[in-house]
BALOBA-1460 file (C-alpha; in Angstrom, 3 decimals):
// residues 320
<rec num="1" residu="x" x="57.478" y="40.084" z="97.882"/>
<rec num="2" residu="x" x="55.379" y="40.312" z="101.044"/>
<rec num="3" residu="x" x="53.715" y="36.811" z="100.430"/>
<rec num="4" residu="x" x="57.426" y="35.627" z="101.554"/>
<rec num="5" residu="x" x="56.543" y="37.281" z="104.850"/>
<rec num="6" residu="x" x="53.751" y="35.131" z="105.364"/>
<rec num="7" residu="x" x="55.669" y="31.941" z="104.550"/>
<rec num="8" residu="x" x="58.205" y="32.955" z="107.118"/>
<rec num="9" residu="x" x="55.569" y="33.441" z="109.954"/>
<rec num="10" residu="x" x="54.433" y="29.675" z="109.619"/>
<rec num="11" residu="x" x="57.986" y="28.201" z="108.604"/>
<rec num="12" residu="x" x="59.016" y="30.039" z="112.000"/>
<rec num="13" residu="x" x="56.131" y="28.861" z="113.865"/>
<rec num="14" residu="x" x="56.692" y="25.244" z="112.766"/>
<rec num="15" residu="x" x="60.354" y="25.380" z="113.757"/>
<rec num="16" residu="x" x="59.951" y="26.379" z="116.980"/>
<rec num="17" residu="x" x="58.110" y="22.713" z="117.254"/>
<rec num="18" residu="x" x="61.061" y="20.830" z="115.672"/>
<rec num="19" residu="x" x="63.097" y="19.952" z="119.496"/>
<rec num="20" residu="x" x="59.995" y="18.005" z="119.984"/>
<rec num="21" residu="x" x="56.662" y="16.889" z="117.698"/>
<rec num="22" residu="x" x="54.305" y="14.034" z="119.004"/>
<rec num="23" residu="x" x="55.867" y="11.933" z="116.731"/>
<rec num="24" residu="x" x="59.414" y="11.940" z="117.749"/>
<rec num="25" residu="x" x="58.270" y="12.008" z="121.383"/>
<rec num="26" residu="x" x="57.286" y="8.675" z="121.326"/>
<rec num="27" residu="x" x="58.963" y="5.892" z="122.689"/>
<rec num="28" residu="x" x="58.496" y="3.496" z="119.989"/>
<rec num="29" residu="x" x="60.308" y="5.578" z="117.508"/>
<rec num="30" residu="x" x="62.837" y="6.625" z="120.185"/>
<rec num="31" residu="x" x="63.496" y="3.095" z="120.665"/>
<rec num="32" residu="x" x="63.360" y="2.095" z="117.250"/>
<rec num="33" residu="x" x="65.789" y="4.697" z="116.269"/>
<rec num="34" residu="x" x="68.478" y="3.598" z="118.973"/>
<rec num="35" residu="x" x="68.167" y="-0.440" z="117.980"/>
<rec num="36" residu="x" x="68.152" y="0.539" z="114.497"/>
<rec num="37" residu="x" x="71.879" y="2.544" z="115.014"/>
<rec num="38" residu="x" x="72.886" y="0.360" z="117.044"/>
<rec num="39" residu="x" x="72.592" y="-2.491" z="114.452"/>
<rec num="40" residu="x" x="73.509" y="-0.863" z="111.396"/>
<rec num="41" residu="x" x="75.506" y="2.717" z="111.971"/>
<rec num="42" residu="x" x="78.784" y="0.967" z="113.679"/>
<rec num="43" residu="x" x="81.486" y="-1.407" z="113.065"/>
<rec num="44" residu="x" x="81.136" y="-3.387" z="109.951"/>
<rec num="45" residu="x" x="77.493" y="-2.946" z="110.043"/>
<rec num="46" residu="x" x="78.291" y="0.717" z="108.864"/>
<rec num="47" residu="x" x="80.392" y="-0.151" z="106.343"/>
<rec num="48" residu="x" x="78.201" y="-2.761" z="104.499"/>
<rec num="49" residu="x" x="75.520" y="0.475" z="104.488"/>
<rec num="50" residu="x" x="77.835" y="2.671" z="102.951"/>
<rec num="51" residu="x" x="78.843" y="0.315" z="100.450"/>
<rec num="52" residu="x" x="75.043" y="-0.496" z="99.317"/>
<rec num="53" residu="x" x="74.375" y="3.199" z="99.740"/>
<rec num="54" residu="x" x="73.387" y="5.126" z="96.462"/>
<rec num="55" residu="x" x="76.173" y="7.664" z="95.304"/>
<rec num="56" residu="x" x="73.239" y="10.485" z="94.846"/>
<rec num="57" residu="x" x="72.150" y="10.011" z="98.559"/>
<rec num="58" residu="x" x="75.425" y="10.329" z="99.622"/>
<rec num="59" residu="x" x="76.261" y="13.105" z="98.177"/>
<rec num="60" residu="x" x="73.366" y="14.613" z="99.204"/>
<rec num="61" residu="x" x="74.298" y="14.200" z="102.772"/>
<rec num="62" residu="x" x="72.132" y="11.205" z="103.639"/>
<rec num="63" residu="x" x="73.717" y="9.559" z="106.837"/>
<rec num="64" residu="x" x="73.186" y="5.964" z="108.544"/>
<rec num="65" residu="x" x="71.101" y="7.727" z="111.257"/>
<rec num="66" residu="x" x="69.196" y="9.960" z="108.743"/>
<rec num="67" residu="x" x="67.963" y="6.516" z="107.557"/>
<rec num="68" residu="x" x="67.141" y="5.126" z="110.777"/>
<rec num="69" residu="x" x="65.352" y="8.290" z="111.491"/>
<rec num="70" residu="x" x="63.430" y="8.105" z="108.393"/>
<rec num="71" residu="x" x="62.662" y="4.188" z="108.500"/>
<rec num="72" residu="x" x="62.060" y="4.617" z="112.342"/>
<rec num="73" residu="x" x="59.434" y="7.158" z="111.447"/>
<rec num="74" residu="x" x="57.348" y="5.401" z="109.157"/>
<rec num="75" residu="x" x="57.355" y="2.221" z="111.568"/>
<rec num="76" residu="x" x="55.998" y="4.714" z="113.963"/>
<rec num="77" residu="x" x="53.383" y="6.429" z="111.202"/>
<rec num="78" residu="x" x="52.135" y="2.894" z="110.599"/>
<rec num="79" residu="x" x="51.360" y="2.180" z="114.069"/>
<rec num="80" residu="x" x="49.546" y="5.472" z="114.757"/>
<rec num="81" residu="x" x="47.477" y="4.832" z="111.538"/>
<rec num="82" residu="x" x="46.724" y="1.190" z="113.181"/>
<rec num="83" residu="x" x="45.388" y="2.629" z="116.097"/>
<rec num="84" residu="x" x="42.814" y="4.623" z="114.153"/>
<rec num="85" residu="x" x="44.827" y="7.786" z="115.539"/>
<rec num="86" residu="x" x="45.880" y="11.205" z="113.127"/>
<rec num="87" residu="x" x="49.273" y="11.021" z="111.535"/>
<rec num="88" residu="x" x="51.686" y="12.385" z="113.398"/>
<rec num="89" residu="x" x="54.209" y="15.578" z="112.961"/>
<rec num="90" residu="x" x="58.135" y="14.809" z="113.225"/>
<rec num="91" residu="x" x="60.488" y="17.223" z="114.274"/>
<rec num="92" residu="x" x="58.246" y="19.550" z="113.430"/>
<rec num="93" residu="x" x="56.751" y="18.791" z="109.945"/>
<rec num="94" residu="x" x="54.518" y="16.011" z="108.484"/>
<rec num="95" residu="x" x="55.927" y="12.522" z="107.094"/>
<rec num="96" residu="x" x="56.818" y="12.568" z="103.482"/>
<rec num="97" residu="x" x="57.889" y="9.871" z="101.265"/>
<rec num="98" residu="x" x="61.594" y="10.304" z="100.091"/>
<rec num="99" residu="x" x="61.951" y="10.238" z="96.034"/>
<rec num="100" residu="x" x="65.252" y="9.605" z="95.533"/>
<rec num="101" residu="x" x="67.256" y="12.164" z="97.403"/>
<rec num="102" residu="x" x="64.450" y="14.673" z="97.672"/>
<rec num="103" residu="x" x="63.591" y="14.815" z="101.337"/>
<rec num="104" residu="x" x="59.780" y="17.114" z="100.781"/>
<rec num="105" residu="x" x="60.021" y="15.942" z="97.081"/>
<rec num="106" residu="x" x="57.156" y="18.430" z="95.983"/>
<rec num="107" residu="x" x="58.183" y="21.202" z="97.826"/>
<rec num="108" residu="x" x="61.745" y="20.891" z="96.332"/>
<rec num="109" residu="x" x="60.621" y="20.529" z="92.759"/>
<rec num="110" residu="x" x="57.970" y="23.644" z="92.818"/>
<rec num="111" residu="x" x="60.830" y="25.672" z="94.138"/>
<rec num="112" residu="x" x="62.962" y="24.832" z="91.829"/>
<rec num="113" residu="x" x="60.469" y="25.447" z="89.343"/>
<rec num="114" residu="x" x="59.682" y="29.116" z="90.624"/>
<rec num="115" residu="x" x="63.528" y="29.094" z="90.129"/>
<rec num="116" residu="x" x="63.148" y="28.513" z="86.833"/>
<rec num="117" residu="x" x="60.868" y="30.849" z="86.469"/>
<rec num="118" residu="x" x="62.632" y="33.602" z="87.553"/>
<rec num="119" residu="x" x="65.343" y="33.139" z="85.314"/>
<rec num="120" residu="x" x="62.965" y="32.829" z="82.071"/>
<rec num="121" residu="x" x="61.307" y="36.089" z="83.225"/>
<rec num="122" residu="x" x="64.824" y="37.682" z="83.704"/>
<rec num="123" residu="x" x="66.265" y="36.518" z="80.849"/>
<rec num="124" residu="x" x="63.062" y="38.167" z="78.871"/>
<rec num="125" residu="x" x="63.569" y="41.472" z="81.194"/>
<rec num="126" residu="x" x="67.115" y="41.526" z="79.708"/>
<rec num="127" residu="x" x="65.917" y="40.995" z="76.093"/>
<rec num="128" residu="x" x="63.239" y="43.571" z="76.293"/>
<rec num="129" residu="x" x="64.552" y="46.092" z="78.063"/>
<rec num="130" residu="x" x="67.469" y="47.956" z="77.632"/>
<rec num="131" residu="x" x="69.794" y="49.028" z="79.764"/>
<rec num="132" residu="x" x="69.050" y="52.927" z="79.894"/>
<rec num="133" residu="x" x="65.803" y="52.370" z="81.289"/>
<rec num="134" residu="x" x="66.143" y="53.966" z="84.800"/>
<rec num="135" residu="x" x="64.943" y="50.507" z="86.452"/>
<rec num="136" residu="x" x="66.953" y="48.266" z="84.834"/>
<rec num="137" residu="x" x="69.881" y="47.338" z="87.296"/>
<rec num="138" residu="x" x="67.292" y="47.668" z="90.273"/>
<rec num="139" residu="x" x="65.367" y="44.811" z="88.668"/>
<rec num="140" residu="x" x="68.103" y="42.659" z="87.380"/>
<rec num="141" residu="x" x="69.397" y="42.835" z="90.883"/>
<rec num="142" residu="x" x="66.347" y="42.127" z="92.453"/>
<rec num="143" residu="x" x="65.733" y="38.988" z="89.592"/>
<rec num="144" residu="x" x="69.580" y="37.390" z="91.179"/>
<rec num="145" residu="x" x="68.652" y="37.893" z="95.036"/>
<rec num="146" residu="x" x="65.010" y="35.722" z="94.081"/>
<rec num="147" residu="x" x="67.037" y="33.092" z="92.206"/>
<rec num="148" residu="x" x="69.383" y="32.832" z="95.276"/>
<rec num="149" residu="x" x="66.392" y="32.644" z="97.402"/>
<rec num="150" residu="x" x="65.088" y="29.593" z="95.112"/>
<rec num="151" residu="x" x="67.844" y="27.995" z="94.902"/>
<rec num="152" residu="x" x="68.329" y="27.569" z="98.639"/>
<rec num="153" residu="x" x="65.050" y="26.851" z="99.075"/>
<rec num="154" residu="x" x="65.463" y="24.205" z="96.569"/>
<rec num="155" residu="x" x="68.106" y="23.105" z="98.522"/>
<rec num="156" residu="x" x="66.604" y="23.378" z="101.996"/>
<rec num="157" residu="x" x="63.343" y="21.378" z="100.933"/>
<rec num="158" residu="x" x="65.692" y="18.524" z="99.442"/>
<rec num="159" residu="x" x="67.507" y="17.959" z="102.224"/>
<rec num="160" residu="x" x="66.997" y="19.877" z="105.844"/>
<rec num="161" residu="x" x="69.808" y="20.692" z="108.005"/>
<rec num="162" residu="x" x="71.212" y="23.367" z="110.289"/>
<rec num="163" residu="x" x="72.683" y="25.539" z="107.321"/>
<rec num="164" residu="x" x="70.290" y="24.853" z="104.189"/>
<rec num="165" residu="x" x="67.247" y="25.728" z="106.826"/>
<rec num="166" residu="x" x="69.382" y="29.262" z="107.795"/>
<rec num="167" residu="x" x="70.322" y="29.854" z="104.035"/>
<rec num="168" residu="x" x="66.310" y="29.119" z="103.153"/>
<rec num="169" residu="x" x="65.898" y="32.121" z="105.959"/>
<rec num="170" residu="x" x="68.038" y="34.501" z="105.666"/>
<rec num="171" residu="x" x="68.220" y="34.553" z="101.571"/>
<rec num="172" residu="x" x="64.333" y="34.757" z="101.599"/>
<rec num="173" residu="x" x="65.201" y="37.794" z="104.171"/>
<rec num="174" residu="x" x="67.238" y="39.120" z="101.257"/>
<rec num="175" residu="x" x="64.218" y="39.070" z="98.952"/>
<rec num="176" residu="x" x="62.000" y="41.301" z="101.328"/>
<rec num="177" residu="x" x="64.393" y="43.834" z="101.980"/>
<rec num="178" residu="x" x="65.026" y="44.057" z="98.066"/>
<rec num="179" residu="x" x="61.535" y="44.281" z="97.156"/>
<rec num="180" residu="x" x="60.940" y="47.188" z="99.546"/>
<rec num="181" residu="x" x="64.347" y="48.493" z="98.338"/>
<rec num="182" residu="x" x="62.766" y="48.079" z="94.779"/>
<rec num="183" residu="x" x="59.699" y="50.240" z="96.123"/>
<rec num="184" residu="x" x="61.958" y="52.674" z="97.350"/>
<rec num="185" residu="x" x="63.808" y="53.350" z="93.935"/>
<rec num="186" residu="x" x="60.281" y="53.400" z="91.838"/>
<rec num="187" residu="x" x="58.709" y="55.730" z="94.054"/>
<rec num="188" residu="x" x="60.875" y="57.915" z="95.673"/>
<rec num="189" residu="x" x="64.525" y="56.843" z="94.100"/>
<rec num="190" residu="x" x="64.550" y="58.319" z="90.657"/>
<rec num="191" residu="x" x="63.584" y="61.743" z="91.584"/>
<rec num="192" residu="x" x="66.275" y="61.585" z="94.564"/>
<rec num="193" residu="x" x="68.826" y="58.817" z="94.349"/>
<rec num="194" residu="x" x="70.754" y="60.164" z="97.677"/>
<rec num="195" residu="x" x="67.786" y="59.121" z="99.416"/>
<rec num="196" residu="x" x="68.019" y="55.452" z="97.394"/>
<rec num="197" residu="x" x="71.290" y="55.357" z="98.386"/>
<rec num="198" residu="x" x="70.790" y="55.959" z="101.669"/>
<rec num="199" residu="x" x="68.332" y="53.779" z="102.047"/>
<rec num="200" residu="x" x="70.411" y="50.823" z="99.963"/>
<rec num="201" residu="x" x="72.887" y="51.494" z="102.937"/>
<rec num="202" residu="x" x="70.513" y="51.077" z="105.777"/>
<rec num="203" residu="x" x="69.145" y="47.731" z="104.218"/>
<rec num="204" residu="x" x="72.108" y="46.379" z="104.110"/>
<rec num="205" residu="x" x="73.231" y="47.127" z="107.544"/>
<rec num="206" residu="x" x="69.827" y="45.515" z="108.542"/>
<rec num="207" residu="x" x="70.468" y="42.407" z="106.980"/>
<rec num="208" residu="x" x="74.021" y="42.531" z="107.699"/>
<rec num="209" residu="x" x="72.608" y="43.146" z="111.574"/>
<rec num="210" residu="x" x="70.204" y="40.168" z="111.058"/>
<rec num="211" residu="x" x="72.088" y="37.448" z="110.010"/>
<rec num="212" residu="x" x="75.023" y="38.472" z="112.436"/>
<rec num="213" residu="x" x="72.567" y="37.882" z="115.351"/>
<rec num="214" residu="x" x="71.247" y="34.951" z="114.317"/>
<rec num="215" residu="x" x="74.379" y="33.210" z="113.176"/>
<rec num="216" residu="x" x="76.651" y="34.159" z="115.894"/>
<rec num="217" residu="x" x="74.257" y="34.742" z="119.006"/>
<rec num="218" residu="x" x="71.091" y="32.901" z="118.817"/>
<rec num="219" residu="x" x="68.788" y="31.682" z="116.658"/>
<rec num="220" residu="x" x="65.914" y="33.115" z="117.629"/>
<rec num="221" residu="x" x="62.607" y="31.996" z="115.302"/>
<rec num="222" residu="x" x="60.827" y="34.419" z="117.522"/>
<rec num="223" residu="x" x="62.646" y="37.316" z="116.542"/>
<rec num="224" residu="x" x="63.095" y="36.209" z="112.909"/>
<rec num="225" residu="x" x="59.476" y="36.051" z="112.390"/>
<rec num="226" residu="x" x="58.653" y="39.108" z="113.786"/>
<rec num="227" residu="x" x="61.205" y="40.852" z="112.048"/>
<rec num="228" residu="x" x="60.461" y="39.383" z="108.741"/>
<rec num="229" residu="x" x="56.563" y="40.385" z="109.525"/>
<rec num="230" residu="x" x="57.625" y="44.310" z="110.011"/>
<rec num="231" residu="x" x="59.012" y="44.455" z="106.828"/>
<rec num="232" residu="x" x="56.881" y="42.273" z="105.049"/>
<rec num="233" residu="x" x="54.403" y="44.341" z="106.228"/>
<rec num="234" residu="x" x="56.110" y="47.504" z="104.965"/>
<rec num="235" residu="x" x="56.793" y="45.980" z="101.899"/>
<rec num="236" residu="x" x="52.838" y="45.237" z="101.058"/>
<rec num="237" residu="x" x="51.256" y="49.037" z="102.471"/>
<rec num="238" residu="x" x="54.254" y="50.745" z="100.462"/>
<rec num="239" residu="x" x="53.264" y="48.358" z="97.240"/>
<rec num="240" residu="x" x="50.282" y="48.283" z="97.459"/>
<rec num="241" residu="x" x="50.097" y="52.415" z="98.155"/>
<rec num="242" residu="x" x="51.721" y="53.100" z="94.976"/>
<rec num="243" residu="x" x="49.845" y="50.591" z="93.100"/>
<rec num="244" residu="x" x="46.144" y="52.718" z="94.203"/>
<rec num="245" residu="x" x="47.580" y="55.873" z="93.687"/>
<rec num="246" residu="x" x="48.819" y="55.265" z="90.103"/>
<rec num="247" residu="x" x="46.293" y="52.311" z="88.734"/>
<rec num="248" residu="x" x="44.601" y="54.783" z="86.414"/>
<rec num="249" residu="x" x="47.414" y="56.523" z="85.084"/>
<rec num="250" residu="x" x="49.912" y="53.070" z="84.640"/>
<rec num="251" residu="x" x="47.481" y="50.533" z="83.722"/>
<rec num="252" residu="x" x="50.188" y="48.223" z="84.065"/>
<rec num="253" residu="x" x="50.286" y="48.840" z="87.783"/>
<rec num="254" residu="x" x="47.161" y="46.430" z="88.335"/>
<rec num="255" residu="x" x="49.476" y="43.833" z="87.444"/>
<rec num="256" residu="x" x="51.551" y="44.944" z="90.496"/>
<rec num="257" residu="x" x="48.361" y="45.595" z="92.448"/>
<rec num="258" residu="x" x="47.361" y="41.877" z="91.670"/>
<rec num="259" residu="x" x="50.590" y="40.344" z="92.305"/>
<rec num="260" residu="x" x="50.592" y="41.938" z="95.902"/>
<rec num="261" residu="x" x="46.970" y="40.809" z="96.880"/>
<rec num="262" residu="x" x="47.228" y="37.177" z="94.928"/>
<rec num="263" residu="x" x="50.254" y="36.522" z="97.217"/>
<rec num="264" residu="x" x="48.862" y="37.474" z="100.833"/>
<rec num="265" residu="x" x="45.873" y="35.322" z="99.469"/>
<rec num="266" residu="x" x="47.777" y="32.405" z="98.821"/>
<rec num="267" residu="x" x="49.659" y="32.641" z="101.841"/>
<rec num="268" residu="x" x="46.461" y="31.168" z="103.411"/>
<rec num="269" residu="x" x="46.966" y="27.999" z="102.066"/>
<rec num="270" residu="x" x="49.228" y="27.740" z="104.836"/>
<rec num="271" residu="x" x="46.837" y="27.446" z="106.964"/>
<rec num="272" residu="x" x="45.662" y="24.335" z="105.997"/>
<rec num="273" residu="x" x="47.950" y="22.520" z="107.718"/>
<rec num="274" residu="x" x="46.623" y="18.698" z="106.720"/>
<rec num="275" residu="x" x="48.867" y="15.588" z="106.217"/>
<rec num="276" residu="x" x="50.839" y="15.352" z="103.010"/>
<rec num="277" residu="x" x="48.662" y="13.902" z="100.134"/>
<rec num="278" residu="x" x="50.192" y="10.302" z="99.041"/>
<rec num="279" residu="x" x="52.775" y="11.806" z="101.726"/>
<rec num="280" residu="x" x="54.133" y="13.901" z="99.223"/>
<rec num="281" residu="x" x="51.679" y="16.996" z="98.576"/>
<rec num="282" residu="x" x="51.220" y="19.192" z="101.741"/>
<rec num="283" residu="x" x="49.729" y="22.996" z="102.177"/>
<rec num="284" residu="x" x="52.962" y="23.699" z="101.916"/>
<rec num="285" residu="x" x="54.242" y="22.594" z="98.724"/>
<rec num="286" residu="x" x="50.677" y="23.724" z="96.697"/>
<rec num="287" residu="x" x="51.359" y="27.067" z="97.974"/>
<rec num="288" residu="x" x="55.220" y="27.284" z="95.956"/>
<rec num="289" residu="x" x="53.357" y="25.150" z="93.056"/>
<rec num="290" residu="x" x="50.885" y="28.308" z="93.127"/>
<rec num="291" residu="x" x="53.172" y="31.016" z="93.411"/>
<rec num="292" residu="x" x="54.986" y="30.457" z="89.855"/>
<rec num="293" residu="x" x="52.016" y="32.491" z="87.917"/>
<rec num="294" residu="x" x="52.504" y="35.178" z="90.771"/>
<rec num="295" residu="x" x="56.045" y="35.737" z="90.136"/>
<rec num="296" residu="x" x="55.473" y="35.359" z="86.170"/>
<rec num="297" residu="x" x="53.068" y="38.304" z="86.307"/>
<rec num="298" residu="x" x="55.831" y="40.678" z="88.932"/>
<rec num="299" residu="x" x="58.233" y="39.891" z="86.564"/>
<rec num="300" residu="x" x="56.015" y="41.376" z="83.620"/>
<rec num="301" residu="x" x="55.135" y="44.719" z="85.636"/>
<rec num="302" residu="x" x="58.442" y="45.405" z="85.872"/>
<rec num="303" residu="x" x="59.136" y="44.688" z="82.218"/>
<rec num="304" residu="x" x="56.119" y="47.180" z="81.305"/>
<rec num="305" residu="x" x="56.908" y="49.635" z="84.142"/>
<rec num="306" residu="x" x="60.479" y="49.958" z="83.034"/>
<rec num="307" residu="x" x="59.234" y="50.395" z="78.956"/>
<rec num="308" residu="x" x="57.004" y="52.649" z="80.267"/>
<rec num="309" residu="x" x="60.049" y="54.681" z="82.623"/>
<rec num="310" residu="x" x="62.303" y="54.487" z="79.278"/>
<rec num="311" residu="x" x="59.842" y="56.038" z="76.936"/>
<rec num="312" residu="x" x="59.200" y="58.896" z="79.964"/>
<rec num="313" residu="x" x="63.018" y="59.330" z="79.872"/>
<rec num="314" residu="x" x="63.333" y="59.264" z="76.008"/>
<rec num="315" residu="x" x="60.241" y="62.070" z="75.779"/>
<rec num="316" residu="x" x="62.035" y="64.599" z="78.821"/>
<rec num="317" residu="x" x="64.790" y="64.516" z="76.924"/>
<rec num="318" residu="x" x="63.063" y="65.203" z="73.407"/>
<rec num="319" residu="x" x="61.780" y="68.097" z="75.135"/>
<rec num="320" residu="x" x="65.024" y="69.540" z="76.104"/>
């Protein structure tokens, strides 16, 4: 929901660092990057890597100058440390140790686990609720496009390049506009679905807009951010709105209320930007580990919420 807003902001503001952290300024790991190619990522010297390379790591992408880069780095993280000086930032993000193939091993593992989360919750939304209930494709829908968003982030966390860092952005894009899509249909869609429609239409042209621009012009974090913000931002009032207005009545909407304000919360944790703990846990990855309750408990609203929508249904129609 809007909590990926927040993400977005700092993801974008750290990205706009990656042409050039303190870390891979230096000379030393500039230097130790070019001997370290030149002596193993040519000739014969690249084919005796590749043959003692893992299969996993190269399947996952790993290169000979991925390895320097990552060897190079620590040489460089040892020094700093040596000098009594704070751990540097490389190409924009902290130094983490590399379990297996995982390049930000916690981060990749608590997103795969809010993954998995997901798809328990949806499979229990499917069990639970049948398919007359007026919110039932909304939410299924809106379950696939936060999977997708998981799984590339999943993805993007293991192992960072060009396309898994644009798929990490544009899917978690995809979830914003489908949670204030979502708000649309609960509050204003099922007494007007032309107006749903409508505004299904103009969603999609946004994205459609967005990822056009940013794929095929420029890839602007600027603009990304801000535009990711706006909606966000949308997203949260509109929630959060509906959530005050009908606490009281739909006791179950506290969940929704909680889920909304938990999220912006924990988007804080961000904030604590601090070196990764046993260079593995970072700000970062304790705020995914922390969002798998949050999505647990959206999930549930909208199990109770559609229940509640399906019993309205069943009673109009009783009284017909």
């Amino acid at each position: 929901m809007a909590g990926r807003a927040a993400r977005l902001v700092l993801l974008s503001l750290a990205a706009t660092l990656a042409a050039g952290s303190q870390g891979d300024r230096e000379p030393v790991y500039r230097d130790c990057v070019l001997r370290c190619e030149e002596r193993n990522c040519s000739g014969g010297a690249l084919k005796h890597f590749r043959s003692r390379q893992p299969i996993y790591m190269s399947l996952a992408g790993w290169t000979c100058r991925d390895d320097c880069k990552y060897e190079c780095m620590w040489v460089t993280v040892g020094l700093y440390l040596q000098e009594g000086h704070r751990v540097p930032q490389f190409h924009g993000k902290w130094p983490f140790s590399r379990f297996l193939f995982f390049q930000e091993p916690a981060s990749a593992i608590a997103s795969l686990l809010n993954g998995l989360a997901s798809l328990v919750m949806l499979c229990h939304y499917r069990a639970s609720v049948p398919t007359s209930s007026p919110m039932y494709h909304t939410c299924v829908a809106f379950a696939w496009v936060s999977l997708n968003a998981w799984f590339w982030s999943t993805v993007f966390h293991t192992r960072d390049t060009d396309l898994t860092e644009k798929m990490d952005y544009f899917c978690a894009s995809a979830v914003i506009l489908h949670s204030v899509y979502l708000c649309c249909v609960r509050t204003v869609g099922l007494q007007h679905p032309a107006v749903a429609s409508a505004f299904r239409a103009l969603l999609l042209l946004l994205l459609t807009l967005h990822v056009s621009y940013l794929s095929l012009i420029r890839f602007d974090y600027g603009y990304n951010m801000g535009a990711n913000v706006a909606v966000g931002l949308v997203n949260l009032a509109w929630w959060l709105a509906w959530c005050l207005r009908n606490h009281r009545r739909l006791p179950h909407a506290r969940k929704c209320m909680a889920v909304v304000l938990m999220l912006q919360a924990l988007s804080l944790l961000e904030l604590l930007d601090f070196p990764p703990l046993f260079w593995v846990l970072d700000a970062h990855a304790i705020w995914h580990i922390s969002t798998i309750p949050v999505h647990i408990l959206f999930f549930s609203f909208l199990e109770d919420d559609s229940l509640y929508l399906l019993k309205e249904l069943e009673a109009k129609f009783k009284l017909d």
